[in-house]
KEPADREN-356407 format. One record per residue (C-alpha): x, y, z; residue number from 1; residue in one letter. Coordinates in nm, 3 decimals, always signed. Example, Ala and Ser with C-alpha at 12.3 -4.5 7.8 and 13.67 -1.06 7.14 Angstrom:
BEGIN
- +1.230	-0.450	+0.780	1	a $
- +1.367	-0.106	+0.714	2	s $
# end
This chain:
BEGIN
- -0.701	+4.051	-0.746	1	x $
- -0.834	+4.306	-0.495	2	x $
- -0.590	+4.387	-0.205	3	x $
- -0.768	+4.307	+0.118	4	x $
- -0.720	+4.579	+0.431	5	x $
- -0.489	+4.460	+0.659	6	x $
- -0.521	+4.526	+1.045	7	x $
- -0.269	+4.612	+1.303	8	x $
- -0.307	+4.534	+1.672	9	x $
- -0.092	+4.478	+2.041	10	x $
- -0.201	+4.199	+2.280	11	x $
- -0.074	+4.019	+2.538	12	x $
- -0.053	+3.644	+2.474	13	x $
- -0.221	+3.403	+2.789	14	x $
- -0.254	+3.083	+2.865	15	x $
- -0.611	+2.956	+2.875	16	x $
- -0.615	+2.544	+2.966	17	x $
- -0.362	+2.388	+2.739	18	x $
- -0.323	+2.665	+2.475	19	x $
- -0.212	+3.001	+2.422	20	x $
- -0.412	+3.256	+2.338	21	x $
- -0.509	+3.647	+2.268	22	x $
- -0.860	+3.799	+2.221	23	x $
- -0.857	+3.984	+1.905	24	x $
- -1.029	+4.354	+1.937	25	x $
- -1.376	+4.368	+1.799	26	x $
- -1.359	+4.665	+1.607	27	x $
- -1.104	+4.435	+1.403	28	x $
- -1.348	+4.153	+1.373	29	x $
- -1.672	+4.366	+1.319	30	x $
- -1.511	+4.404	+1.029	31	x $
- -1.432	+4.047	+0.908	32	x $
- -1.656	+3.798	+0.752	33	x $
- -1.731	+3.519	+0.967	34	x $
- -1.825	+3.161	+0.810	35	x $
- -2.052	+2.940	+1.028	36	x $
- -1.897	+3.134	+1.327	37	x $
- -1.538	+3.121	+1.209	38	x $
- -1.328	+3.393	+1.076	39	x $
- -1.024	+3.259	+0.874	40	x $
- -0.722	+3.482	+0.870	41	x $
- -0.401	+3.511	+0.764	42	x $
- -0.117	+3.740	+0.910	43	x $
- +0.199	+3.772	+1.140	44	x $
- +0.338	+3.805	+1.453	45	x $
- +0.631	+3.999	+1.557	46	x $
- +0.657	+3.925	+1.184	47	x $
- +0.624	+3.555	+1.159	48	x $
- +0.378	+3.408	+0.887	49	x $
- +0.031	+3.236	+1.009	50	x $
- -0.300	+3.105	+0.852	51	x $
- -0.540	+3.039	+1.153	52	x $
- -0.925	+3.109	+1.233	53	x $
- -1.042	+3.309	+1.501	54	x $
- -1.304	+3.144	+1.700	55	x $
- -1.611	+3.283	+1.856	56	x $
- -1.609	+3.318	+2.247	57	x $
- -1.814	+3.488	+2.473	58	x $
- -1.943	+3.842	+2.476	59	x $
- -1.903	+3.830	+2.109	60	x $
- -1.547	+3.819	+2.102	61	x $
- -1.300	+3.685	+1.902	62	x $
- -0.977	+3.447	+1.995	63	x $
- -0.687	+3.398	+1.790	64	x $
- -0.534	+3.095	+1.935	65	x $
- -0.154	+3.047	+1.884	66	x $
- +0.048	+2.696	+1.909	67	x $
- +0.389	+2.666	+2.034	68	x $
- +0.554	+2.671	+1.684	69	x $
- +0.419	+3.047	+1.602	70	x $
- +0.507	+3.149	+1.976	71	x $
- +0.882	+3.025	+1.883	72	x $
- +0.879	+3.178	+1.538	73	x $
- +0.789	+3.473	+1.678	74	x $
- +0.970	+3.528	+1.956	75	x $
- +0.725	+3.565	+2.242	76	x $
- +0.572	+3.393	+2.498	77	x $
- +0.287	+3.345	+2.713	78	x $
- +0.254	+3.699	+2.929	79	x $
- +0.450	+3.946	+2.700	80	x $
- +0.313	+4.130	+2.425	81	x $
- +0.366	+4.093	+2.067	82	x $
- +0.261	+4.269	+1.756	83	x $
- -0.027	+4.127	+1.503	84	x $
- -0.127	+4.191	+1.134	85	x $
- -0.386	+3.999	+1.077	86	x $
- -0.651	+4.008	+0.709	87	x $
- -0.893	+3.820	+0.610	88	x $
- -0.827	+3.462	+0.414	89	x $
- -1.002	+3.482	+0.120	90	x $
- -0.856	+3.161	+0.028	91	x $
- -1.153	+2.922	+0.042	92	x $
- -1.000	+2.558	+0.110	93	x $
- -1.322	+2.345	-0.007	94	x $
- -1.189	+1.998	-0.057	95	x $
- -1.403	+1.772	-0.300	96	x $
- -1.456	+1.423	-0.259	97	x $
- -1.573	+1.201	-0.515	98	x $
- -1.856	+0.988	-0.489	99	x $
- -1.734	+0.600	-0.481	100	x $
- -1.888	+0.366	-0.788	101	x $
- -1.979	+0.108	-0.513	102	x $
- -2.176	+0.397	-0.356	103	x $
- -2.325	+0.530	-0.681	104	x $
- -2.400	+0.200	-0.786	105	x $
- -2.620	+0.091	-0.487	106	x $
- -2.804	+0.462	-0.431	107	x $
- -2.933	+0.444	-0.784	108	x $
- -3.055	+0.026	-0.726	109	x $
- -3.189	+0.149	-0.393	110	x $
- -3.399	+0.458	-0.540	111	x $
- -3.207	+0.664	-0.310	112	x $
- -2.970	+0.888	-0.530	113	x $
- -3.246	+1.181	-0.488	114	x $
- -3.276	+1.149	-0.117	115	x $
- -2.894	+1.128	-0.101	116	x $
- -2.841	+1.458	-0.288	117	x $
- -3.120	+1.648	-0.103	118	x $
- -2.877	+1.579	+0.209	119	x $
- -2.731	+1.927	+0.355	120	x $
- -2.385	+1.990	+0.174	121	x $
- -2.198	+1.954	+0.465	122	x $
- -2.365	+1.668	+0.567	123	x $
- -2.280	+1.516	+0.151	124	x $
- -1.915	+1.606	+0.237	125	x $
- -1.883	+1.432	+0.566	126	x $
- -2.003	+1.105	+0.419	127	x $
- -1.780	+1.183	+0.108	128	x $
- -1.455	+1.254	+0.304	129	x $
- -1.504	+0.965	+0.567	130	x $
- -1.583	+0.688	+0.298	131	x $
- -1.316	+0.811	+0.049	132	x $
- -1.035	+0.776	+0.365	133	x $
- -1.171	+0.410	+0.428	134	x $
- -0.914	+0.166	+0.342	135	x $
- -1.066	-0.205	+0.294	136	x $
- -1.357	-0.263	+0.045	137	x $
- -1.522	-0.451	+0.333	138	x $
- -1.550	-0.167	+0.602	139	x $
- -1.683	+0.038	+0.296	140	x $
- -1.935	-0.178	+0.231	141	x $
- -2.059	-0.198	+0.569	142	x $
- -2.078	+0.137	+0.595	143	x $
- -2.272	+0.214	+0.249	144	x $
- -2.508	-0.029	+0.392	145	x $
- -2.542	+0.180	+0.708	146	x $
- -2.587	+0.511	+0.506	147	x $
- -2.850	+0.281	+0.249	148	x $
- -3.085	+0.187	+0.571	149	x $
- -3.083	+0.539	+0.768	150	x $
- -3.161	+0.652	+0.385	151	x $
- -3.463	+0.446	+0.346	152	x $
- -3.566	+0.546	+0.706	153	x $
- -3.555	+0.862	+0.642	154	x $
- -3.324	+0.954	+0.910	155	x $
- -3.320	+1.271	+1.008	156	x $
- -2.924	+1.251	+1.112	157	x $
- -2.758	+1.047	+0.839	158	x $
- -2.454	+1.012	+0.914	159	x $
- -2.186	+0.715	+0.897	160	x $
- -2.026	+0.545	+1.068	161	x $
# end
């Protein structure tokens, strides 16, 4: 496995609305790969562990928010200065969701297992993950009727529910 280049950089930690944040330099992030907009990242600081994503502000900066549990871990607070090593996560957490039978079963009566699959992927594994965390097989059916008529209506925003 190749070792990925690590980066080393001082900020001061602020408060912006609820959360705490610092603004991650952007000679650091030029060099990062960003994934619709998001750079995922792993690292410390003051030497405690983190997984986070920076997110895209303005000015093309980058913000590396940090919740109350890191600020403990580490040691710091909001004002002071602390120390970050940050790389990139190369660990890809793609979750796959399986296709229900009841929803299988009525896209291929309907005609409509083409038209389902020539959905966007992300829009495939938002209907996935919401119909694989319903919990009654009546609210599931409801819904895989919803999906079945914006399908044949050729929606241009299928989504459920």
């Amino acid at each position: 496995m190749k070792k990925l280049k690590t980066y080393k950089f001082t900020a001061t930690i602020y408060k912006t609305g609820i959360n705490y944040a610092v603004d991650v330099p952007a000679e650091i992030t030029s060099k990062l790969i960003a994934i619709k907009g998001y750079i995922k990242i792993k690292g410390t600081v003051n030497g405690f562990p983190f997984t986070k994503s920076l997110v895209p502000v303005k000015n093309g900066l980058y913000r590396l928010f940090v919740n109350v549990i890191t600020l403990k871990g580490a040691k710091t607070w909001a004002n002071e200065t602390a120390r970050f090593v940050i790389e990139q996560d190369d660990e890809i957490l793609e979750r796959d969701y399986p296709m229900p039978d009841l929803l299988t079963i009525q896209l291929k009566e309907k005609e409509l297992l083409d038209t389902f699959n020539s959905l966007s992927n992300y829009r495939k594994k938002e209907i996935l993950r919401y119909v694989n965390n319903i919990k009654t097989s009546e609210t599931l059916q409801k819904n895989i009727s919803r999906l079945i008529a914006q399908l044949e209506q050729k929606s241009k925003d299928v989504r459920v529910p």
